[in-house]
C-alpha positions as CSV (number, residue, x, y, z in Angstrom):
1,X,8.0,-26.7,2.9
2,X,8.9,-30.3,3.2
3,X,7.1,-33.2,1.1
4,X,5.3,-34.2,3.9
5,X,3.5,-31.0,3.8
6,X,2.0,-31.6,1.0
7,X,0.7,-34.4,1.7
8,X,-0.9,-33.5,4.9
9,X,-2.0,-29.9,3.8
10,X,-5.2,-29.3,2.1
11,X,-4.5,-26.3,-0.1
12,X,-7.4,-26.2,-1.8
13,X,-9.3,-26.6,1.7
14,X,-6.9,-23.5,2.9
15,X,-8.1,-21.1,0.0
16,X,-11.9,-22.3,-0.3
17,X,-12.1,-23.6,-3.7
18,X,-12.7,-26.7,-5.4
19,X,-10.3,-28.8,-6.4
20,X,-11.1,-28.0,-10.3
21,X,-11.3,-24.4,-9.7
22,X,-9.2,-22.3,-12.4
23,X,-6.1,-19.8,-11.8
24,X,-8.9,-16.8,-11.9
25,X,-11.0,-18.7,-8.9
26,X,-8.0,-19.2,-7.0
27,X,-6.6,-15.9,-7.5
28,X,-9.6,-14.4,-6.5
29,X,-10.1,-16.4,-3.2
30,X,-6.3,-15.7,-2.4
31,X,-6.6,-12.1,-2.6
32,X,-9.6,-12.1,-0.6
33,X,-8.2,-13.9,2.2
34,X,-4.7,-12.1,2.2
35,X,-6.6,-8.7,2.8
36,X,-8.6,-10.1,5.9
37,X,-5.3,-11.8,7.5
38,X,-2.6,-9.9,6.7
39,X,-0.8,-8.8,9.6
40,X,-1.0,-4.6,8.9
41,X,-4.7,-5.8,9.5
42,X,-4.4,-7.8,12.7
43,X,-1.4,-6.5,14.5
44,X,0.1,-8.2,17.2
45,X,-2.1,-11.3,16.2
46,X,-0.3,-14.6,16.2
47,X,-2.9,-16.4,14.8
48,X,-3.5,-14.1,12.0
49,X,-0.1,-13.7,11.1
50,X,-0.2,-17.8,10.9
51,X,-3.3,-18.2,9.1
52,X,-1.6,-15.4,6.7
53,X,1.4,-17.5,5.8
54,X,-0.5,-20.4,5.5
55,X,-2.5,-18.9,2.6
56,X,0.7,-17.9,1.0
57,X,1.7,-21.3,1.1
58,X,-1.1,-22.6,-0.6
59,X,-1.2,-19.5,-3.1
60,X,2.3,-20.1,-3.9
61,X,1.7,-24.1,-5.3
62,X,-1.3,-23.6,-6.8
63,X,-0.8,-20.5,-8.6
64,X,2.2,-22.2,-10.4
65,X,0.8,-24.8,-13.1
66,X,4.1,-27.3,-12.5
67,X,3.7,-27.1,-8.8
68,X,-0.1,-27.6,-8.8
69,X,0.2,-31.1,-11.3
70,X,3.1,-32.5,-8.6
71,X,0.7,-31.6,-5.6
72,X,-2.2,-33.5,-7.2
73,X,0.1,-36.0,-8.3
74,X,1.3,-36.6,-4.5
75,X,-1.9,-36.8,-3.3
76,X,-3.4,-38.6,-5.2
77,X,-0.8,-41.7,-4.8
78,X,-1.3,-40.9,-1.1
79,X,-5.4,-41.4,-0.8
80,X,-5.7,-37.6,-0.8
81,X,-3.5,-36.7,2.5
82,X,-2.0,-39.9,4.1
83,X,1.4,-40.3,5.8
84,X,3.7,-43.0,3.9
85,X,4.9,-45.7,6.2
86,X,7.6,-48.0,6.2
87,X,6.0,-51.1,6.2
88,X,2.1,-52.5,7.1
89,X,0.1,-51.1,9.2
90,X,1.3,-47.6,8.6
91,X,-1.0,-44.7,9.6
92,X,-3.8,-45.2,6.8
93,X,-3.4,-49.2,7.5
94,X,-1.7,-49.3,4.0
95,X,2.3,-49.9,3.5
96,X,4.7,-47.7,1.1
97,X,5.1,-50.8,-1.2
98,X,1.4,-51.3,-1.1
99,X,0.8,-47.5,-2.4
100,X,3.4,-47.5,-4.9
101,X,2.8,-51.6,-5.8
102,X,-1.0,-50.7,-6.8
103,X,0.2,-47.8,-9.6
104,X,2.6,-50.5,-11.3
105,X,0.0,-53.5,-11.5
106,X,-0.2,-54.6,-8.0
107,X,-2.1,-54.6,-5.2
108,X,-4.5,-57.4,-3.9
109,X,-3.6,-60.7,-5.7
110,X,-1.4,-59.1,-8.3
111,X,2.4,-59.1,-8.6
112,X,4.0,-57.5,-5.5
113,X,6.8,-54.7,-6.5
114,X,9.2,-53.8,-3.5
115,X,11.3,-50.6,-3.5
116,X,14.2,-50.4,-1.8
117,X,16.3,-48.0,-0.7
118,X,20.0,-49.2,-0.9
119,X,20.6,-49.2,-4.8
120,X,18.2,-52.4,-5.7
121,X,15.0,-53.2,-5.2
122,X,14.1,-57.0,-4.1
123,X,13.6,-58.0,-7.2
124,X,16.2,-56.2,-9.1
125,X,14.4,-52.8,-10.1
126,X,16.0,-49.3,-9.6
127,X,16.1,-47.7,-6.9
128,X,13.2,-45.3,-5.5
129,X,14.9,-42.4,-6.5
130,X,14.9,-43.6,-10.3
131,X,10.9,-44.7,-9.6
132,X,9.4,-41.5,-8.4
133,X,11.7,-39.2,-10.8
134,X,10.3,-40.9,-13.7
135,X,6.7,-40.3,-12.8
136,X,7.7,-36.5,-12.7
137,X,9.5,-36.4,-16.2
138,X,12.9,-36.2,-14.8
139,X,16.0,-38.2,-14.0
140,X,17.0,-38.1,-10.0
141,X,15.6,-35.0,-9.1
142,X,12.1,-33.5,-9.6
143,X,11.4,-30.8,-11.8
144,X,11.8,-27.1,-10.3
145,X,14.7,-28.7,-8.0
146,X,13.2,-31.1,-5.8
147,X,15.1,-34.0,-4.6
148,X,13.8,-37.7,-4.0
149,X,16.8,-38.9,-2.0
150,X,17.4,-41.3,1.4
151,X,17.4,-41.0,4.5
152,X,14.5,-38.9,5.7
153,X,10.8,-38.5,6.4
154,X,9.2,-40.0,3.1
155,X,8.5,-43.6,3.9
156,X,10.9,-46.1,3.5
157,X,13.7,-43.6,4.2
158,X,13.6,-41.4,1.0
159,X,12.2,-37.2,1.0
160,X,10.6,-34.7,-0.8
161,X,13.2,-31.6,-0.8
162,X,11.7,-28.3,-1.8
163,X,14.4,-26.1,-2.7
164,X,15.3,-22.9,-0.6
165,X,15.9,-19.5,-1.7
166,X,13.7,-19.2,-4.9
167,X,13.7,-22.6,-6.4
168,X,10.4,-23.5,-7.7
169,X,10.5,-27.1,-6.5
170,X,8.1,-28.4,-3.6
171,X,7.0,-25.9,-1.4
172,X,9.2,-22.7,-3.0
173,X,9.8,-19.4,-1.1
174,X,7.4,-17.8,1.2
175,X,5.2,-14.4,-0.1
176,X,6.8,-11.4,0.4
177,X,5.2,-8.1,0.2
178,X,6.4,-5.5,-2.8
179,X,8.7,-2.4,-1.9
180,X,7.4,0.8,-1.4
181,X,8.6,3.0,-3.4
182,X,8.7,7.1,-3.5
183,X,8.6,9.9,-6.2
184,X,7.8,13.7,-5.2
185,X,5.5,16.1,-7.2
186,X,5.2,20.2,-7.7
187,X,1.8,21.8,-7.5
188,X,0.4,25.1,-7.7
189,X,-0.9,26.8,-5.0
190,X,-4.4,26.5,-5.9
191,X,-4.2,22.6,-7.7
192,X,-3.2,21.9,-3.6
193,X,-6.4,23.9,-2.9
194,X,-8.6,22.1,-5.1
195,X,-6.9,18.2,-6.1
196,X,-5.7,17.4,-9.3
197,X,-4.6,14.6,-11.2
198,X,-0.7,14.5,-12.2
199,X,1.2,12.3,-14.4
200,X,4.1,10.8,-13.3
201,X,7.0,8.5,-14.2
202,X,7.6,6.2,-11.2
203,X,10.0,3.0,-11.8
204,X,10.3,3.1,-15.4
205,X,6.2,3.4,-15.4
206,X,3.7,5.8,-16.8
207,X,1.1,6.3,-14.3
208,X,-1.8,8.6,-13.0
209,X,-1.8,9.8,-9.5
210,X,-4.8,11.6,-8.2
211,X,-4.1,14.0,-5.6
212,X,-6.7,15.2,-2.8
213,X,-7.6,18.9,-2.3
214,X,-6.2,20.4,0.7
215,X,-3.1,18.7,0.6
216,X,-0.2,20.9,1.9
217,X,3.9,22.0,1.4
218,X,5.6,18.7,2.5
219,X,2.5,16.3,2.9
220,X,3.4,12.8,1.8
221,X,0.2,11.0,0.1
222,X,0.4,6.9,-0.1
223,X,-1.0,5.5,-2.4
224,X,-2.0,1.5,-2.3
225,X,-0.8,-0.8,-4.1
226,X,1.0,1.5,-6.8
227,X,4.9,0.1,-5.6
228,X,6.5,-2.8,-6.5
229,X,4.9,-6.4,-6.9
230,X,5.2,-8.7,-4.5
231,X,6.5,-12.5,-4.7
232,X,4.2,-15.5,-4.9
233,X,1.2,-13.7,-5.1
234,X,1.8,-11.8,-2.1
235,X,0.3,-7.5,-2.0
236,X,2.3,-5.4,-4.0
237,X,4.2,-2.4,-2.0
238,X,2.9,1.4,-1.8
239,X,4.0,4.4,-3.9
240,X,4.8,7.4,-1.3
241,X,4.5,10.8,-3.3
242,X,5.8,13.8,-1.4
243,X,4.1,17.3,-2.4
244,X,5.6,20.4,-3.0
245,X,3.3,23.2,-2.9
246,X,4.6,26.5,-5.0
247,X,4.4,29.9,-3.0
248,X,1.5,32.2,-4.2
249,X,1.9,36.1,-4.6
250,X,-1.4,37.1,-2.2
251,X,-2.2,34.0,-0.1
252,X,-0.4,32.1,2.6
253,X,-1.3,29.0,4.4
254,X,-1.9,28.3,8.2
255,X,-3.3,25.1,9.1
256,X,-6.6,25.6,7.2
257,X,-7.2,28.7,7.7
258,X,-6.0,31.1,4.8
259,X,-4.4,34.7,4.6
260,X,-4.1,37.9,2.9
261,X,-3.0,41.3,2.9
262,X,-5.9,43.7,1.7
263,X,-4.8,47.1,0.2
264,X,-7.6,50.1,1.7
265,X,-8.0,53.8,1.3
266,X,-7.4,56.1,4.8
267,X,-10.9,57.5,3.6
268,X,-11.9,53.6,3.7
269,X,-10.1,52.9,6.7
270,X,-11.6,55.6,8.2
271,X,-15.1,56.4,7.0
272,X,-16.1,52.3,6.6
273,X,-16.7,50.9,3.3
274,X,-17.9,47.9,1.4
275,X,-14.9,46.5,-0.7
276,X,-14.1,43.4,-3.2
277,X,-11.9,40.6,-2.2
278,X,-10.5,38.5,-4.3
279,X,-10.6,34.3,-3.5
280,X,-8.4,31.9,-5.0
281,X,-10.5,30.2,-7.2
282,X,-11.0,33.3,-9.3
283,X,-14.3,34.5,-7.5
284,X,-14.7,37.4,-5.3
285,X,-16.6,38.2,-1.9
286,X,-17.8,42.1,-0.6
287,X,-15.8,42.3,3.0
288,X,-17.5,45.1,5.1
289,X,-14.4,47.1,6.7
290,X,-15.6,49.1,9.6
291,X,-15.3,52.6,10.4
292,X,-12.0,53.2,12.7
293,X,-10.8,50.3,11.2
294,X,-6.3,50.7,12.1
295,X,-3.7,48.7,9.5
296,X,-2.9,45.5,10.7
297,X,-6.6,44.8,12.2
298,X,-7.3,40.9,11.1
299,X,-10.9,40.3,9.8
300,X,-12.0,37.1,9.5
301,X,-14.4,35.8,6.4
302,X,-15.5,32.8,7.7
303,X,-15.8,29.2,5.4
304,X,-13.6,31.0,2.7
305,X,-10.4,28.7,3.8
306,X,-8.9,25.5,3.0
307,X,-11.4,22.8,2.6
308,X,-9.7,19.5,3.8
309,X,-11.7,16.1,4.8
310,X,-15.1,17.3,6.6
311,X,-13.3,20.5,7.4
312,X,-13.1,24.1,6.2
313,X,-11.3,26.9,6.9
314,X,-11.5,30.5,7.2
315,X,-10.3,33.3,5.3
316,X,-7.9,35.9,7.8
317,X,-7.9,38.9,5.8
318,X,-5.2,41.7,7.3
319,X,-5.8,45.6,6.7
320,X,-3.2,47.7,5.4
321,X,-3.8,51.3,5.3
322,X,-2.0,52.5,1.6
323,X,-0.9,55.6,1.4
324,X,-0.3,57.5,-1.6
325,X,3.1,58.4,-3.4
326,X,2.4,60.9,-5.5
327,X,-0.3,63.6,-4.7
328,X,-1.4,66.7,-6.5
329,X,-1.4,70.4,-5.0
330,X,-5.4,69.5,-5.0
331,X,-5.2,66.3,-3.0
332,X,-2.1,68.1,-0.7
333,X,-4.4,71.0,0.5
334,X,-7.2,68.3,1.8
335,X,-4.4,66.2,3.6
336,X,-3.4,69.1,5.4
337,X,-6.9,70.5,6.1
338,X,-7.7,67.3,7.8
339,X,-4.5,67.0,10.0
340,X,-5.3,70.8,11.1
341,X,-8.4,69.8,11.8
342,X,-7.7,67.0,14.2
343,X,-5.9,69.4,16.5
344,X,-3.8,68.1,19.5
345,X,-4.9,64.2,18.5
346,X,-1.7,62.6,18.5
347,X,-2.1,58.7,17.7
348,X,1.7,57.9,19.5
349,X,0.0,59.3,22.9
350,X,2.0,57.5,25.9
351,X,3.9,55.4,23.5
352,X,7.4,56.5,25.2
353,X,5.8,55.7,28.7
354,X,4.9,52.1,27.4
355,X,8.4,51.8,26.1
356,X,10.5,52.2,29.5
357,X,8.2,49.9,31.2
């Protein structure tokens, strides 16, 4: 940002504050005005992306206490905004030796100060480098690396410089946007059910990151904000946590729906019954298997799932027909009764057909 920025630019008019308003105000009002025009707001708009930088700009001079006494300093000597001119008649009707005459005792009727620009003044001063370096405090150059030198834009031939790249002179660097930056986080089965709150050490930082319910293996959660800083007052970057979700011994996930294997009786199987389920947050439901029921036949419990956003899903429980290891001479006798008293029934009926096809 060249000299001549600054005195054409209204910062303060760019931000909305007074000219007196403190670093609190202003950081406020930047904020404010860097969420509504920041491009991953308005993409693909031009002007936002303009009116964006130009807040930056402002931001970035009167956050800084150096830079915001130089810009009041400059426009002040300038009447608040004007254009220095070479001689009479400039763009506000007033010279650059009429500006600078009127600080040093001059003006209408007083002594008449020139400045010039080749080594000497006219009446045997310094130069204008060694003028305007001394009302900053510095010899030659500004502070924070500004140069008053010839040959360009700044009336009679000499410039404001801001420094590229860093340097805190006039103007600075442009606002950049922190780095994102990524960590990765184990939960239990059930904390991914539910949400928890994990502490984590990201960057040489403690912090807390609260995690969702419903989140699942692999999901990556970002969180605003929590990266690194950004430059000149500019949003600071996201913190992207990747989730690991441990395997759990009964349940499985798919989607939001849950599932389980459930252990039954052939008598249960067979007969119908009314048995207990267990849930994952320690409570249980009564299931209702029904008679006839084969192993392998899916029933489905419904609102017993993952809940996730406005969303719940169901529980998909899957019968598995146990059958005993070890059986007494008792329980031996009323296995075989039963099988001699289904007769011919044989449950592999046509099963060889079905295979050749």
């Amino acid at each position: 940002m060249s000299g001549q920025d600054w005195l054409e630019k209204d910062f303060y008019k760019t931000l909305g504050v007074d000219k007196d308003a403190d670093q609190d105000a202003i950081k406020k009002a930047y904020r404010k005005l860097a969420r509504k025009w920041h491009p991953d707001q308005n993409p693909g708009d031009a002007k936002a992306e303009e009116r964006f930088k130009e807040i930056g700009e402002a931001y970035a001079v009167l956050s800084d206490a150096e830079q915001r006494k130089q810009y009041d300093a400059l426009r002040a000597m300038a009447g608040g905004g004007a254009r220095f001119s070479a001689g009479p008649g400039g763009s506000n009707g007033a010279g650059f030796e009429d500006v600078f005459s009127s600080m040093f005792g001059g003006g209408n009727g007083g002594t008449r100060v020139r400045y010039s620009t080749n080594g000497g003044s006219a009446n045997g001063g310094g130069d204008f480098d060694d003028i305007l370096s001394n009302l900053f405090g510095g010899g030659g150059a500004a502070p924070g690396g500004a140069s008053f030198g010839r040959g360009s834009r700044f009336g009679a031939g000499a410039s404001f410089g801001g420094t590229s790249g860093g340097g805190s002179g006039f103007g600075g660097g442009s606002p950049q946007r922190g780095a994102d930056l990524r960590a990765s986080t184990s939960l239990s089965f059930r904390q991914a059910l539910e949400g928890t709150t994990v502490r984590m050490s990201v960057d040489g930082k403690s912090m807390t990151v609260r995690i969702p319910e419903g989140v699942r293996d692999g999901q990556k959660i970002r969180l605003r904000g929590k990266g690194r800083p950004g430059q000149l007052g500019a949003p600071a970057g996201d913190l992207v946590v990747t989730i690991k979700v441990e395997p759990h011994p009964v349940y499985s996930r798919s989607g939001d729906d849950l599932r389980m294997h459930l252990p039954v009786t052939y008598a249960e199987a067979a007969l119908g019954a009314k048995v207990s389920v267990p849930l994952p947050d320690g409570k249980s439901i009564s299931l209702k298997v029904p008679a006839g029921t084969a192993s392998g036949t899916v029933l489905r419990v419904r609102r017993r799932g993952v809940h996730h956003g406005k969303r719940t899903g169901d529980l998909l429980v899957e019968i598995q027909v146990a059958v005993p290891k070890d059986m007494d001479a008792d329980q031996r006798r009323a296995v075989e009764a039963l099988a001699a008293s289904q007769g011919d029934w044989d449950p592999r009926a046509g099963l060889a057909d079905r295979a050749r096809v």
